[in-house]
C-alpha positions in Angstrom: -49.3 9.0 97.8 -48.3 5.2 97.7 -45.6 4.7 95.1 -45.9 2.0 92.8 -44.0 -1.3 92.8 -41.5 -1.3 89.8 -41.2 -5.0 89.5 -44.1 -7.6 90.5 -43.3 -10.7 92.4 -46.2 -12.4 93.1 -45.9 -12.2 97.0 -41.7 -13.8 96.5 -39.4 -11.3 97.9 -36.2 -13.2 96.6 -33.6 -11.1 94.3 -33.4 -14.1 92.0 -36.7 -14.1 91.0 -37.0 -9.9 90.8 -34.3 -10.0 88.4 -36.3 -12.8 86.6 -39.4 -10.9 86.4 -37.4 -8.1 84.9 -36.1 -10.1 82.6 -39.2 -11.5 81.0 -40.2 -8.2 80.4 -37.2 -6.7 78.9 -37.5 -9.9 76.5 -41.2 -9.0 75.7 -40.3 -5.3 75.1 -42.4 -4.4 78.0 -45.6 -5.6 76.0 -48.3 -8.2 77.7 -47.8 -10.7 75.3 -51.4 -11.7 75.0 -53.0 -8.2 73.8 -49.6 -7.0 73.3 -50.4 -3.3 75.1 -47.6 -1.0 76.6 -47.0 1.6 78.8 -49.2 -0.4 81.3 -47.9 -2.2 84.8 -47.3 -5.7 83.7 -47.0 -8.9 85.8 -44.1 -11.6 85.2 -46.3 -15.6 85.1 -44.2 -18.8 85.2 -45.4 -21.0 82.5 -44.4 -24.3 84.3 -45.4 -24.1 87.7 -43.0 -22.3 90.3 -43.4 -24.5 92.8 -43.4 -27.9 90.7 -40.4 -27.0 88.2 -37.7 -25.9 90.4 -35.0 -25.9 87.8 -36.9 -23.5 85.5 -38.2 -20.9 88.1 -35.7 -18.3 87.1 -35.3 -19.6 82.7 -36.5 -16.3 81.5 -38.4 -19.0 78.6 -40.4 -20.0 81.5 -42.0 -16.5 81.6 -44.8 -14.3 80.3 -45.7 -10.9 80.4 -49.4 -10.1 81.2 -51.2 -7.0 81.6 -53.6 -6.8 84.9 -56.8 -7.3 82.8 -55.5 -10.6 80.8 -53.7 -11.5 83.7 -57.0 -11.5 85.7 -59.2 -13.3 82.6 -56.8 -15.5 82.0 -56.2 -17.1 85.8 -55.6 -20.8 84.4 -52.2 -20.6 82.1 -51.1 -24.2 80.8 -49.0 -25.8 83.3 -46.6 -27.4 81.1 -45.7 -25.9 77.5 -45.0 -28.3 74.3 -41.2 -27.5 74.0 
């Protein structure tokens, strides 16, 4: 039996941005914040571009939570937020 991964990091293996994705979803309450479901695995998503917007790659306000199936529909997020 293959264990799941507690924390998602998009391929980055870097504590930094672990501790990142766990914050996002401890601010969302654990809740994809476009359907707002729980109890689901959930996937930490950079607003502004990772690789473009160095400064903010670990600003937890530079996160979202997603669930796989929004996460999946909605492939093309904004790449830079009105502040």
């Amino acid at each position: 039996m293959t264990k799941k991964k507690p924390t998602y990091s998009g391929g980055r293996s870097d504590s930094n941005h672990t501790e990142w994705a766990r914050k996002v979803k401890v601010r969302s309450g654990h809740a994809c914040q476009m359907c707002g479901v729980r109890d689901v695995y959930l996937e930490s998503h950079h607003l502004n571009s990772y690789d473009i917007h160095i400064d903010e790659r670990y600003d937890i306000n530079n996160g979202i939570t997603l669930c796989k199936p929004v996460s999946y529909t909605h492939l093309t997020l904004p790449t830079n937020r009105e502040v």
